[in-house]
N, C-alpha and C positions, 0 to 999 in steps of 0.2 A: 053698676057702672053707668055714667052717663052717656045716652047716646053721641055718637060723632057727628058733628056736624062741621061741613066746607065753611073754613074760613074765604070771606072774597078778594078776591086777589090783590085789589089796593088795601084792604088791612091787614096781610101778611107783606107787602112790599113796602108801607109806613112801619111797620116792625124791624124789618130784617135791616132796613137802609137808615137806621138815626144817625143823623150827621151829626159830627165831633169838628170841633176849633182848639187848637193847641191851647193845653196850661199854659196861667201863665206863669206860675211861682215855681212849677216844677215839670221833670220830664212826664208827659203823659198828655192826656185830652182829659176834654171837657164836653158831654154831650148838649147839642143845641136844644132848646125848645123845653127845658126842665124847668122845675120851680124855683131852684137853688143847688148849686153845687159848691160843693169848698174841697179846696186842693191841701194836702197836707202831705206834712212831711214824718216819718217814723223817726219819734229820738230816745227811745228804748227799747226792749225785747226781755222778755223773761220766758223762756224753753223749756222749764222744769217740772215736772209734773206732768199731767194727761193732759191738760188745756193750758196751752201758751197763752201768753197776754203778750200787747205792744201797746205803750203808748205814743199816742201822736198828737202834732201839732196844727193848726188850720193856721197854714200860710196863705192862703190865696179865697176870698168867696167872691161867690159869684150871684146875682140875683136876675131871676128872668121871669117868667110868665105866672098869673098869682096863683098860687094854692085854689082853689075851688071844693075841696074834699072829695070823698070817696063813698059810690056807694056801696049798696052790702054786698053785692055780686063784684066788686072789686076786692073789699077784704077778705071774700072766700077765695080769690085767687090766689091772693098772697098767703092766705093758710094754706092752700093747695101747692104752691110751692114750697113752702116751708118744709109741708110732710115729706114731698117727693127729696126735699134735703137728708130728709131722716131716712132714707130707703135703707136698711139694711142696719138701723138702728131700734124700730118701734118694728115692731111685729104686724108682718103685712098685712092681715087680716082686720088690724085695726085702722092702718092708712087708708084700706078700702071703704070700712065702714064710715069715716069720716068723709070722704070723697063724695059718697052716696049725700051726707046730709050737704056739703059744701056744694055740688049738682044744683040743687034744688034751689039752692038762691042767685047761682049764676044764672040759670033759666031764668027765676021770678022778674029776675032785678036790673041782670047783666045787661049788656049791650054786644053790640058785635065782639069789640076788641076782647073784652070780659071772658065772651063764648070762644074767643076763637084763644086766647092764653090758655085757658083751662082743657079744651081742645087737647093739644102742645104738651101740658100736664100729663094727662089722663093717659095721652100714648103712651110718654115719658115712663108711666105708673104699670102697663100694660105691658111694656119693654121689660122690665126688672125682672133678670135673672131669677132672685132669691126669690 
Protein backbone atom coordinates (compact mmCIF):
# COMPACT_ATOMS: atom_id res chain seq x y z
CA UNK A 1 0.00 0.00 0.00
CA UNK A 2 1.15 3.48 -0.70
CA UNK A 3 2.55 5.58 1.87
CA UNK A 4 0.28 8.48 3.14
CA UNK A 5 1.25 11.49 2.47
CA UNK A 6 -0.44 15.29 3.87
CA UNK A 7 -2.23 16.85 1.23
CA UNK A 8 -1.47 20.88 1.70
CA UNK A 9 -4.17 22.66 2.72
CA UNK A 10 -4.81 25.05 -0.41
CA UNK A 11 -4.99 21.66 -2.65
CA UNK A 12 -7.63 19.98 -0.42
CA UNK A 13 -9.48 23.47 -0.21
CA UNK A 14 -9.14 23.90 -4.43
CA UNK A 15 -10.82 20.48 -4.21
CA UNK A 16 -13.50 20.55 -1.75
CA UNK A 17 -14.74 24.28 -2.93
CA UNK A 18 -15.26 23.93 -6.95
CA UNK A 19 -17.54 26.59 -7.72
CA UNK A 20 -20.90 25.71 -9.94
CA UNK A 21 -23.00 28.44 -12.04
CA UNK A 22 -26.49 27.31 -12.65
CA UNK A 23 -27.56 25.19 -16.06
CA UNK A 24 -28.62 26.59 -18.37
CA UNK A 25 -30.95 24.16 -20.34
CA UNK A 26 -31.93 22.29 -17.27
CA UNK A 27 -32.44 22.16 -13.39
CA UNK A 28 -28.89 21.56 -12.01
CA UNK A 29 -25.23 23.32 -12.18
CA UNK A 30 -22.43 23.35 -14.10
CA UNK A 31 -18.93 23.33 -12.52
CA UNK A 32 -16.69 26.46 -13.30
CA UNK A 33 -13.04 26.16 -14.57
CA UNK A 34 -13.69 22.51 -16.63
CA UNK A 35 -12.75 21.78 -20.09
CA UNK A 36 -16.41 21.23 -21.21
CA UNK A 37 -19.59 20.39 -19.87
CA UNK A 38 -22.93 19.48 -21.63
CA UNK A 39 -26.22 19.56 -19.78
CA UNK A 40 -28.63 16.95 -20.94
CA UNK A 41 -31.77 15.80 -20.64
CA UNK A 42 -32.85 11.83 -19.99
CA UNK A 43 -35.56 10.90 -22.77
CA UNK A 44 -35.53 7.18 -22.20
CA UNK A 45 -34.91 4.33 -19.47
CA UNK A 46 -34.82 0.71 -19.95
CA UNK A 47 -34.84 -1.15 -16.10
CA UNK A 48 -34.71 -4.69 -17.13
CA UNK A 49 -32.17 -6.90 -16.71
CA UNK A 50 -29.01 -6.54 -14.27
CA UNK A 51 -27.71 -3.26 -16.09
CA UNK A 52 -30.30 -0.42 -16.93
CA UNK A 53 -29.47 1.71 -19.68
CA UNK A 54 -30.99 5.48 -20.30
CA UNK A 55 -30.64 7.41 -23.09
CA UNK A 56 -30.00 11.06 -23.16
CA UNK A 57 -29.91 14.09 -25.04
CA UNK A 58 -27.19 17.19 -24.75
CA UNK A 59 -29.35 20.07 -24.58
CA UNK A 60 -27.03 22.73 -23.27
CA UNK A 61 -22.71 22.62 -23.95
CA UNK A 62 -20.60 24.48 -22.46
CA UNK A 63 -16.85 25.21 -23.42
CA UNK A 64 -14.29 26.60 -21.12
CA UNK A 65 -10.47 26.26 -20.49
CA UNK A 66 -8.52 24.00 -23.27
CA UNK A 67 -7.97 20.44 -22.73
CA UNK A 68 -4.12 20.20 -22.04
CA UNK A 69 -4.00 16.22 -21.51
CA UNK A 70 -3.26 13.97 -18.76
CA UNK A 71 -0.31 12.64 -17.28
CA UNK A 72 0.28 8.93 -16.28
CA UNK A 73 0.02 9.73 -12.61
CA UNK A 74 -3.26 11.30 -13.50
CA UNK A 75 -4.68 8.17 -15.37
CA UNK A 76 -3.58 6.06 -12.42
CA UNK A 77 -5.86 8.08 -10.43
CA UNK A 78 -8.75 7.65 -12.40
CA UNK A 79 -7.97 3.77 -12.47
CA UNK A 80 -7.54 4.06 -8.91
CA UNK A 81 -10.85 5.31 -8.59
CA UNK A 82 -12.50 3.23 -10.87
CA UNK A 83 -11.32 0.02 -8.76
CA UNK A 84 -12.38 1.72 -5.47
CA UNK A 85 -15.86 1.84 -7.73
CA UNK A 86 -15.61 -1.91 -7.97
CA UNK A 87 -15.02 -2.47 -3.96
CA UNK A 88 -17.07 -5.29 -3.37
CA UNK A 89 -17.08 -6.52 -6.89
CA UNK A 90 -13.37 -7.57 -7.94
CA UNK A 91 -11.79 -9.46 -5.08
CA UNK A 92 -9.82 -7.21 -2.83
CA UNK A 93 -6.82 -8.68 -3.00
CA UNK A 94 -6.61 -7.89 -6.41
CA UNK A 95 -7.61 -4.08 -6.14
CA UNK A 96 -4.79 -3.95 -3.68
CA UNK A 97 -2.44 -5.54 -6.04
CA UNK A 98 -3.30 -2.99 -8.66
CA UNK A 99 -2.96 0.05 -6.21
CA UNK A 100 0.53 -1.07 -5.40
CA UNK A 101 1.45 -0.90 -9.26
CA UNK A 102 -0.91 2.49 -9.81
CA UNK A 103 1.31 3.95 -6.46
CA UNK A 104 4.28 3.81 -8.35
CA UNK A 105 3.40 6.12 -11.12
CA UNK A 106 1.58 8.48 -9.02
CA UNK A 107 4.92 9.04 -7.16
CA UNK A 108 7.12 8.90 -10.53
CA UNK A 109 4.73 11.21 -12.29
CA UNK A 110 2.03 12.78 -10.05
CA UNK A 111 1.96 16.08 -8.74
CA UNK A 112 0.51 17.29 -5.67
CA UNK A 113 -3.29 17.07 -6.62
CA UNK A 114 -2.30 13.45 -8.38
CA UNK A 115 -0.81 12.54 -4.63
CA UNK A 116 -3.15 14.02 -2.61
CA UNK A 117 -6.68 12.13 -4.89
CA UNK A 118 -4.98 8.95 -4.60
CA UNK A 119 -4.30 9.86 -0.89
CA UNK A 120 -8.40 10.20 -0.59
CA UNK A 121 -8.47 6.64 -2.71
CA UNK A 122 -6.05 4.58 -0.88
CA UNK A 123 -7.96 5.60 2.69
CA UNK A 124 -11.30 5.15 0.81
CA UNK A 125 -9.44 1.37 -0.18
CA UNK A 126 -8.22 1.04 3.55
CA UNK A 127 -11.80 1.81 4.85
CA UNK A 128 -13.64 -1.05 3.04
CA UNK A 129 -15.31 -3.32 5.28
CA UNK A 130 -15.25 -6.45 2.88
Amino acid sequence: MPRRRACDRETRRRTAAAEAVPATAVRGFVLEGVCAAHEFRVVSRDLAGERGSFEAEVVASHTGRPFLGLNRGSHAVIEAAILVSRLGLIPREEIERQFVELARLVEKTGGEPERCGFALLARRLAEWPG
